[in-house]
C-alpha positions as CSV (number, residue, x, y, z in Angstrom):
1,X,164.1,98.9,15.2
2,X,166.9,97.8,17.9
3,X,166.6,96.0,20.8
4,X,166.6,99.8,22.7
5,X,164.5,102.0,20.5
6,X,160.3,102.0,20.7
7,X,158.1,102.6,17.6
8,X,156.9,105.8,19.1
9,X,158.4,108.9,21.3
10,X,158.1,107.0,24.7
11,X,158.3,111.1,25.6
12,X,155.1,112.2,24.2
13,X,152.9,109.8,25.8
14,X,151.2,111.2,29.0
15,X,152.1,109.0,32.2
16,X,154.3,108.9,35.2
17,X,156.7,106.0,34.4
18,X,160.2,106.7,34.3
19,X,162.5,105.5,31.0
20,X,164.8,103.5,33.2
21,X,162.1,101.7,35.0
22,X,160.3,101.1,31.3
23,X,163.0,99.9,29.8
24,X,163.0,97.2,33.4
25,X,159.5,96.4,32.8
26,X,160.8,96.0,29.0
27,X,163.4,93.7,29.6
28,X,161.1,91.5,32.1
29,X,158.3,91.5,29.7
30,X,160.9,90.3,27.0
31,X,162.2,86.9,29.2
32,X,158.8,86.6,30.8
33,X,156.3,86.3,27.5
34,X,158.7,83.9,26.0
35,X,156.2,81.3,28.4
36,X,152.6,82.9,28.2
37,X,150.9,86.2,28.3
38,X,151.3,89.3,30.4
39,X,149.1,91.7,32.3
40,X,149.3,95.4,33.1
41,X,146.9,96.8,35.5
42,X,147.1,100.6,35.2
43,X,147.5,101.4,31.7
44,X,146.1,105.1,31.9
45,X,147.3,106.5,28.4
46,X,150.1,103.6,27.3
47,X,153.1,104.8,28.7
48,X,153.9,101.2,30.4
49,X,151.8,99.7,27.6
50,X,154.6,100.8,25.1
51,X,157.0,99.3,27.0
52,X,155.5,95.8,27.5
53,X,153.7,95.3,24.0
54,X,156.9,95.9,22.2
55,X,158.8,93.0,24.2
56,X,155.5,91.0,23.9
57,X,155.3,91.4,20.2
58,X,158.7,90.5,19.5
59,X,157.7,87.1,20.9
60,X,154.7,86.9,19.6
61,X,152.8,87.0,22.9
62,X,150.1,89.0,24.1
63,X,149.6,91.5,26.5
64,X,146.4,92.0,28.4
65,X,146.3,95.8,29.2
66,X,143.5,96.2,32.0
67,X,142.1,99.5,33.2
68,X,138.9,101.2,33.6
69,X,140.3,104.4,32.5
70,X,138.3,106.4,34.7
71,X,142.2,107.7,36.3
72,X,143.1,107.0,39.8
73,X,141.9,108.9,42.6
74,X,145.0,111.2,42.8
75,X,144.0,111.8,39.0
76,X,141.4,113.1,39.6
77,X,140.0,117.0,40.3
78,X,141.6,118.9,43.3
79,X,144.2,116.1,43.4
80,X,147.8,116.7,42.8
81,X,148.3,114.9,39.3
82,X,145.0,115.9,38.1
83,X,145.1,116.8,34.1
84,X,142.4,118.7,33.0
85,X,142.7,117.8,29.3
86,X,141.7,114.2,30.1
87,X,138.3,115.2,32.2
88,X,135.2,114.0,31.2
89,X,132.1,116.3,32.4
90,X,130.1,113.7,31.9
91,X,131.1,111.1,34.3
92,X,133.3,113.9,36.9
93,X,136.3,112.1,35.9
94,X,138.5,111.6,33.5
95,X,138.2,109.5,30.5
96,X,141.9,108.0,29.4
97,X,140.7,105.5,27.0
98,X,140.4,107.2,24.0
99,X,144.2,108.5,24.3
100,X,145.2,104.9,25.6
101,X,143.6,103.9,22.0
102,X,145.6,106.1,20.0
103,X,149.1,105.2,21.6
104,X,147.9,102.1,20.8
105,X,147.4,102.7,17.0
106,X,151.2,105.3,16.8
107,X,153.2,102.0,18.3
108,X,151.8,99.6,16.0
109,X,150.1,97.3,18.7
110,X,146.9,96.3,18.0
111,X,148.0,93.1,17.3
112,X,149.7,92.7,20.8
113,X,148.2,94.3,22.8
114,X,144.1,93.5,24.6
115,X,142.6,96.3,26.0
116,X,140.5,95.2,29.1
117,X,138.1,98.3,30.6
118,X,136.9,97.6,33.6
119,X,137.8,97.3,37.3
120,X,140.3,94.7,38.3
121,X,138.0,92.7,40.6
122,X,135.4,92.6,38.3
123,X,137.9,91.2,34.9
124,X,139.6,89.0,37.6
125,X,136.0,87.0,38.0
126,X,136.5,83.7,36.0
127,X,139.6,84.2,34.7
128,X,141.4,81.2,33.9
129,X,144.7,82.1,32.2
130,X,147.7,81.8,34.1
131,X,150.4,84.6,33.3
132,X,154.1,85.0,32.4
133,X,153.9,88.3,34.3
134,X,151.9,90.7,36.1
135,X,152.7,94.4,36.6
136,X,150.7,96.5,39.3
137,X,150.5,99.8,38.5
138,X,146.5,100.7,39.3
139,X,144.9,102.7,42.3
140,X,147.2,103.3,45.0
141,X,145.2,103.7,47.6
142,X,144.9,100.1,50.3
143,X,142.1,99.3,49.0
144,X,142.8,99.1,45.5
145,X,146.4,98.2,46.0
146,X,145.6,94.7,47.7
147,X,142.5,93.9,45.6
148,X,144.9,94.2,42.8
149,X,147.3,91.5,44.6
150,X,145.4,89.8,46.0
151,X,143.2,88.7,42.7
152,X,146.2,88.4,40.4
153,X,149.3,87.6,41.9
154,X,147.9,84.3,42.5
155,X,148.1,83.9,38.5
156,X,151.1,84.1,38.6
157,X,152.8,80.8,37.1
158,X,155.5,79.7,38.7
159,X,158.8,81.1,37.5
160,X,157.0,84.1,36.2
161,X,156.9,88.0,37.4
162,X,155.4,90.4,39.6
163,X,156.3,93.6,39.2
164,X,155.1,96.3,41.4
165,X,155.9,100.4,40.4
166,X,156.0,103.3,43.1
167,X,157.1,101.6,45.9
168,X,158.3,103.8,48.8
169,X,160.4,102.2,51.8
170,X,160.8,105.8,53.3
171,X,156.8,107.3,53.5
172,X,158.3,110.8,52.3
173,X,158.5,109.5,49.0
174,X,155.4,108.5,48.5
175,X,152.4,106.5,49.3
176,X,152.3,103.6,51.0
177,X,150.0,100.9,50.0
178,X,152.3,99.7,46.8
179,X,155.2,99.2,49.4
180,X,152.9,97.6,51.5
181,X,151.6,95.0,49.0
182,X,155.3,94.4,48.0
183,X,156.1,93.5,51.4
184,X,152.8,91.4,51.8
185,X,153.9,89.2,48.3
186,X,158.2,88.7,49.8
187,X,156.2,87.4,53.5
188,X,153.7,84.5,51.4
189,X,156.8,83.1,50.6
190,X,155.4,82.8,47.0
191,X,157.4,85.5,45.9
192,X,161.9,86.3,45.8
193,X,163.3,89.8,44.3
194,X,164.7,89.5,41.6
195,X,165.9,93.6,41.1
196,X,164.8,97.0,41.9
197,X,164.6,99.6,39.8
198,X,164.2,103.3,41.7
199,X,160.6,102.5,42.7
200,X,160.0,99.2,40.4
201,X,160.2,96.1,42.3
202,X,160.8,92.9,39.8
203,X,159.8,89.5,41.9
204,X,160.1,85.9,40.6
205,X,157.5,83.5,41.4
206,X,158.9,80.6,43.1
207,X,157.7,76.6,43.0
């Protein structure tokens, strides 16, 4: 396998991140987890997860891949990137682990990659690692969006990465809170751009 080519068709796997924007995430993931481990909030069903494990694994780093794969709330019913294939009528929602698992198994790793399931506040409780690199890519409502800074881009060791996906300077793009959290992390100061990929923002942490 080359530098540019995945174990798996990167096409196949449900999700919303665009190639160019992987292959950004990628090439972060590859500087970034030559220093320590990596975390991914948002996995849903691997599409990032692809992208980061494989530039993990080639250092031989590991990448914790948090979720509580119940979907975000514009996955869910009567919302506009519902899919009804991944609804679970037990719990109302949907239920991406078990598709997040097999992604998993097709790319080959298991020995990479550390499925977390459960909310981010709750796995942020105690945790004591500092990371190489943090990509938030979870709920994108406020709420969500800043508990999702606000816990974990503190972890961030210095000279490492934040990367933050869908954010929208012009509000007919998209949502807002992701561009709003991205502007919250340039104002502490903590935080320089580094690039900018369509909607990925790649910041270093500084100190």
């Amino acid at each position: 396998m080359t530098a540019r080519q995945l174990p798996i068709d990167i096409e196949a796997v449900k999700g919303f991140m665009d190639a160019e924007e992987g292959w950004a995430l990628h090439d972060a993931a590859l500087d970034a987890s030559r220093r320590g481990p990596c975390l991914e909030i948002g996995s849903y069903c691997g599409k990032s997860t692809v992208y980061i494990g494989v530039a993990c694994q080639r250092n031989g780093a590991v990448l914790y891949a948090l979720d509580h794969h119940y979907g975000s709330e514009e996955n869910q019913k009567g919302w506009e990137h519902h899919d009804a294939s991944l609804y679970d009528p037990e719990t109302d929602r949907l239920n991406t682990f078990p598709l997040f698992r097999h992604t998993l198994r097709l790319a080959r790793l298991e020995d990479t990659v550390v499925p977390v399931v459960a909310p981010s506040t709750v796995a942020s409780k105690g945790w004591a690692t500092p990371l190489a690199m943090v990509f938030i890519d979870g709920g994108h409502g406020m709420e969500p969006a800043l508990d999702d800074y606000r816990h974990w881009a503190p972890r961030v060791m210095p000279g490492g990465v934040l990367a933050i996906h869908d954010v929208f300077p012009d509000p007919k793009d998209g949502g807002r809170p992701p561009y709003e959290i991205y502007k919250m992390a340039l104002a502490s100061n903590l935080f320089a751009e580094e690039r900018a990929v369509k909607s990925l923002r790649l910041l270093r942490r500084l100190g």
